[in-house]
C-alpha positions in Angstrom: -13.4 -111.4 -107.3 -13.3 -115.4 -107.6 -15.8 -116.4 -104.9 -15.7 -120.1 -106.2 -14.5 -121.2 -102.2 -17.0 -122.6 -100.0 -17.4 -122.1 -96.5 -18.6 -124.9 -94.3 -19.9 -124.0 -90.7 -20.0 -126.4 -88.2 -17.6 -128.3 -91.0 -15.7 -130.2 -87.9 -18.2 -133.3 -87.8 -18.2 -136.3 -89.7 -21.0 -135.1 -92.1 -18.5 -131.9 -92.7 -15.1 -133.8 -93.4 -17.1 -136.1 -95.5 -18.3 -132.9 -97.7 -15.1 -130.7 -97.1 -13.0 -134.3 -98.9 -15.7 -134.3 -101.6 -15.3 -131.0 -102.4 -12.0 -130.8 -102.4 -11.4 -133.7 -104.6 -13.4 -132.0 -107.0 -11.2 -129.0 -107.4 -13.0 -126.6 -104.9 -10.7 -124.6 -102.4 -12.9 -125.5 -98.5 -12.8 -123.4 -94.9 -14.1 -124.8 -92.4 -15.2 -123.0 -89.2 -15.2 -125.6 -86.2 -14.8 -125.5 -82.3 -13.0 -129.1 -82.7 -9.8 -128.4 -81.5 -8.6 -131.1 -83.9 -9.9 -132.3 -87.1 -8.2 -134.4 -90.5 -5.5 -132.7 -92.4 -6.9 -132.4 -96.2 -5.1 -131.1 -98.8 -6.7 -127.6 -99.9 -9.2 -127.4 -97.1 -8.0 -124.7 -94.2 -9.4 -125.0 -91.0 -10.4 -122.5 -88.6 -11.3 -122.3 -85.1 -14.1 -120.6 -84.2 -17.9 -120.8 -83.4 -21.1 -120.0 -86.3 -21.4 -116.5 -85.0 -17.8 -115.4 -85.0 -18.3 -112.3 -86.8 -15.0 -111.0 -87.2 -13.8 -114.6 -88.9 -16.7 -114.8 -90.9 -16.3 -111.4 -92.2 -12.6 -112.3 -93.1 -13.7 -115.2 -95.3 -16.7 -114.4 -96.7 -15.5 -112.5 -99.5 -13.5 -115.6 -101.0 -17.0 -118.1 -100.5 -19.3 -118.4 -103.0 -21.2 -120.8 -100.7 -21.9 -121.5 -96.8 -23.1 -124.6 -95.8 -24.6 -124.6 -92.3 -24.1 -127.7 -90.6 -23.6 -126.5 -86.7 -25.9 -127.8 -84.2 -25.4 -127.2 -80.1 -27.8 -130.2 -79.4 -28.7 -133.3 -80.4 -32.4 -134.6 -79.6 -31.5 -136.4 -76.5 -29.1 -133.6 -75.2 -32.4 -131.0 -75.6 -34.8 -133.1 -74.8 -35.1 -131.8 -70.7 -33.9 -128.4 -71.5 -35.5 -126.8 -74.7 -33.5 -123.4 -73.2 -30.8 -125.2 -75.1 -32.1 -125.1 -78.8 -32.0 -121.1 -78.3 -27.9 -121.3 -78.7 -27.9 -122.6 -82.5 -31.1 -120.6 -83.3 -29.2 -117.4 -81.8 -26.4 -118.5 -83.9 -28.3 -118.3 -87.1 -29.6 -115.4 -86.6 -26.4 -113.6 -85.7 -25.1 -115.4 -89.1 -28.0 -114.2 -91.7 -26.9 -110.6 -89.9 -23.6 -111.5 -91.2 -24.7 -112.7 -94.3 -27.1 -109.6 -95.4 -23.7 -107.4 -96.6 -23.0 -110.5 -99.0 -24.5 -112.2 -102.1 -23.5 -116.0 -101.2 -26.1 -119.1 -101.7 -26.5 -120.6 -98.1 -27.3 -124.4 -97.6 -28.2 -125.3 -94.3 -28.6 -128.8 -93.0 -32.0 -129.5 -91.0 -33.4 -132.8 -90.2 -34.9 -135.3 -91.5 -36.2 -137.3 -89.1 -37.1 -134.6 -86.0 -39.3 -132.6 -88.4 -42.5 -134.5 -89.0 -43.0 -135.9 -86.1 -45.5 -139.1 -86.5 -46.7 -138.3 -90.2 -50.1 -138.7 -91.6 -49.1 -140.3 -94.5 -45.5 -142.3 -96.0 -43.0 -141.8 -97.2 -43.2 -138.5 -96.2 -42.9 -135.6 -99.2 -41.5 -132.3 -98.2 -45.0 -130.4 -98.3 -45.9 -132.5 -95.6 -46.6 -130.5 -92.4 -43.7 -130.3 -89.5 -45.0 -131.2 -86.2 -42.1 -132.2 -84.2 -42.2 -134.2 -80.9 -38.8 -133.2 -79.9 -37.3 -129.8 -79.0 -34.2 -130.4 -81.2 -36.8 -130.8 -84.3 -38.5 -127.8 -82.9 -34.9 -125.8 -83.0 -34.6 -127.3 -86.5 -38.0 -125.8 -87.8 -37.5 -122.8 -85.9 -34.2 -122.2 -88.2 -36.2 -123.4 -90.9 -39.0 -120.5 -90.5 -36.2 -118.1 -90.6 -34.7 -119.5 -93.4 -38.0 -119.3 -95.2 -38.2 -115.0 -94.3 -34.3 -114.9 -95.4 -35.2 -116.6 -99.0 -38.6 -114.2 -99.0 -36.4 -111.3 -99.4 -34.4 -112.6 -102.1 -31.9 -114.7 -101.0 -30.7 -118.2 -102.2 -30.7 -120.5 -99.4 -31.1 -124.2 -100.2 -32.5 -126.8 -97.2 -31.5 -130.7 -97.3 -33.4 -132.7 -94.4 -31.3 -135.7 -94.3 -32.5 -138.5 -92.5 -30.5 -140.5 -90.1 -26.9 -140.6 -91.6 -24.1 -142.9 -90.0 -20.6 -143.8 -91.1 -17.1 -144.0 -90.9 -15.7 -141.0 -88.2 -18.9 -140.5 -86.7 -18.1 -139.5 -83.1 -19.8 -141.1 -80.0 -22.6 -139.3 -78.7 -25.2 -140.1 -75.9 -28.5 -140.4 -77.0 -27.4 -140.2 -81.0 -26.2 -142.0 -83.7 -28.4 -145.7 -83.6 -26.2 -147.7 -85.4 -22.7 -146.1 -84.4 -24.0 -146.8 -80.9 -24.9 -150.1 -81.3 -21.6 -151.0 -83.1 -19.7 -149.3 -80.2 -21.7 -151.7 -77.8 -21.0 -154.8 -80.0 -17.3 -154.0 -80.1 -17.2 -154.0 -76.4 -19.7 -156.4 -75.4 -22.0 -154.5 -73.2 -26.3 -154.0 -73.9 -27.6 -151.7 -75.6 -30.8 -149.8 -74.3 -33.9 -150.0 -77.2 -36.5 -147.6 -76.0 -39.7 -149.3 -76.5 -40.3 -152.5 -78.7 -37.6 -151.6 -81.4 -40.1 -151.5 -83.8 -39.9 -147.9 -84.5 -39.5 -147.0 -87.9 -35.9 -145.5 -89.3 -34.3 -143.9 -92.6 -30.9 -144.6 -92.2 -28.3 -143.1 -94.7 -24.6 -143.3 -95.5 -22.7 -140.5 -94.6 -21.0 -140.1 -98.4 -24.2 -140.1 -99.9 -25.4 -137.3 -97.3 -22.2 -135.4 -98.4 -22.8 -136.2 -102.4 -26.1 -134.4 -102.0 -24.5 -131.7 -100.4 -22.3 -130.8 -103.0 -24.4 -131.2 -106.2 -26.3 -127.6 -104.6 -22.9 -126.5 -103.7 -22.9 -126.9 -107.9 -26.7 -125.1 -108.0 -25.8 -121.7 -106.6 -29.1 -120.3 -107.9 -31.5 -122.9 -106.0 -33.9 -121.6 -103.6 -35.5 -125.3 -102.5 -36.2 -127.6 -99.8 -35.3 -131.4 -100.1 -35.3 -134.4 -98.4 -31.9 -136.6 -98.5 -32.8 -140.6 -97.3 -32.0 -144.1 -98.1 -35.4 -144.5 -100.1 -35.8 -147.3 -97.2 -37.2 -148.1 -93.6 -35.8 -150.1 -91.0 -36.9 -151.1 -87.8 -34.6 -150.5 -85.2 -34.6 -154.8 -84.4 -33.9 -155.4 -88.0 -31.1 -152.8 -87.9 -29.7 -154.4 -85.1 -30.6 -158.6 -87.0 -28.7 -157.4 -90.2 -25.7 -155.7 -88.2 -25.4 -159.3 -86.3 -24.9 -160.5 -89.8 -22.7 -158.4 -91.0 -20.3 -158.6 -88.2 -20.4 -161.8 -86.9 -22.2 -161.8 -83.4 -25.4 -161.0 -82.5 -26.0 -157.6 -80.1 -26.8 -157.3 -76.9 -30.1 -155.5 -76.6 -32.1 -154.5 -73.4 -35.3 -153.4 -74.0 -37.1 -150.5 -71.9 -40.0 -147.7 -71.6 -40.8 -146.0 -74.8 -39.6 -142.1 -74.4 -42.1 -139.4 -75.0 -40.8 -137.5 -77.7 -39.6 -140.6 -80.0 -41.0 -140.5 -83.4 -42.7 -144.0 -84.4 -41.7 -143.9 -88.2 -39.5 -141.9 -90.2 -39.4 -142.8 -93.8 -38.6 -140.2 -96.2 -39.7 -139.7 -100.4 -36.8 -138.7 -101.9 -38.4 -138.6 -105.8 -37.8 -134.2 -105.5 -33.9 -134.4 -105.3 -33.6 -137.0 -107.4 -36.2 -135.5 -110.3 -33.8 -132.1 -109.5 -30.6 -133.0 -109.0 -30.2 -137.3 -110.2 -29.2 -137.8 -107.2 -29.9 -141.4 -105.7 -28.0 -143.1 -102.4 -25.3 -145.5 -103.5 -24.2 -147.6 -100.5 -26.7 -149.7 -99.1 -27.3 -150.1 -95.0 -25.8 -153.8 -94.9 -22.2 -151.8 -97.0 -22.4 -149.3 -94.9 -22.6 -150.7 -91.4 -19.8 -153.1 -93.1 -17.9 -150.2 -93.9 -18.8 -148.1 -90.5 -17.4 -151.8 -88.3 -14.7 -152.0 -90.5 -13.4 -147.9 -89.1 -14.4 -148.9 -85.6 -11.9 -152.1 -85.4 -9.2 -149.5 -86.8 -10.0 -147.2 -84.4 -9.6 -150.2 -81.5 
């Protein structure tokens, strides 16, 4: 049986049409399972309504899918962060899929975080081995996932885990709470403050959506890895200087409103990316002044 499809869960998001165009364009037939109601029409990528733990759908398209890439998250860290109750509905999710997945031999690659996991490091940029100590429920749903991840792989399953840092870019929806620099482009477009919890010196890894989805698919191309990497920019940026070189690149300077730092916030994420590129030669190709360029340039279309 050809099982050289891949399944992507979640697959409706902006990180998930990124990978499901990548992969498509390199020859690989794509389902994606989404609760979107609508999502882009790409050539040789079917679409399918329907939520991570929709048994009888992933039962039906398992046996074509070599690969499942688990990108679905009920939460963001702002939506949790009053109501950690919340993070149970994604981890119940998983759980219900690795049920799923026990009849079948397919490599899973799930897509934790980044930039919720360590919480304030010790020590930076901050390696993989490090320890997680998140400050925020959605990094403790993230690890949580992660743990049972780690007793999936111990019985001899290939499951692969990318911690991305913070990826923006082109079709990135709108969310409160989420998504620094497509909020503060939404704000710039329409001229109203944006809120900067505590002195904006806080520490970021921002990374380009593309190169988020390039990683994805070089394990999509290692079925037979069992590892854990981080995916980052290589760089940190304070959230001022995020919003300085975004003034620059768009030609008017922000509106920015300072207030209270929020318990919970990490102070620094930077992330060492020397294992994936040592594995893999992978390396981020779009830079953070291109890709807020590029991220401005979709938001004036979408105006």
């Amino acid at each position: 049986m050809n099982r050289e499809a891949v399944l992507l869960l979640g697959g409706g998001g902006f990180i998930g049409v990124a990978l499901a165009r990548r992969l498509a364009a390199a020859g690989r037939r794509v389902h994606v399972v989404s609760r979107r109601a609508a999502v882009p029409a790409i050539a040789d990528v079917s679409f399918h309504r329907g939520a991570l733990d929709d048994a009888a759908l992933l039962r039906a398209l398992l046996p074509a899918c070599g690969t499942v890439v688990h990108l679905a998250s009920e939460t963001t860290p702002g939506r949790s962060a009053h109501h950690p109750l919340w993070e149970a509905d994604t981890i119940r999710a998983t759980l219900a899929l690795l049920e799923i997945l026990q009849a079948v031999d397919a490599h899973l690659i799930f897509l934790s975080s980044g930039g919720a996991l360590y919480g304030n490091a010790a020590h930076f940029p901050v390696t993989e081995a490090a320890p997680l100590a998140p400050l925020s429920y959605h990094g403790a749903g993230k690890a949580a996932v992660e743990a049972f991840l780690h007793a999936f792989r111990a019985q001899g399953r290939r499951v692969t885990v990318l911690r991305p840092a913070n990826a923006y870019g082109p079709e990135q929806p709108l969310r409160a709470g989420f998504g620094f620099i497509r909020t503060l482009l939404e704000q710039m477009r329409t001229g109203t403050a944006l809120d900067i919890w505590g002195d904006g010196e806080a520490v970021r890894d921002f990374i380009y959506v593309d190169d988020v989805a390039t990683a994805c698919a070089l394990f999509v191309d290692r079925p037979q890895d069992r590892g854990i990497y981080n995916v980052g920019s290589g760089e940190e940026c304070s959230i001022n200087a995020v919003a300085r070189l975004a003034g620059e690149v768009c030609g008017q300077a922000p509106k920015l409103r300072y207030r209270p730092a929020r318990q919970g916030d990490v102070r620094q994420v930077a992330l060492d990316i020397s294992h994936i590129r040592a594995v893999t030669g992978w390396a981020p190709q779009v830079g953070l002044a291109e890709g807020i360029r590029r991220t401005w340039a979709w938001l004036q279309g979408e105006s």
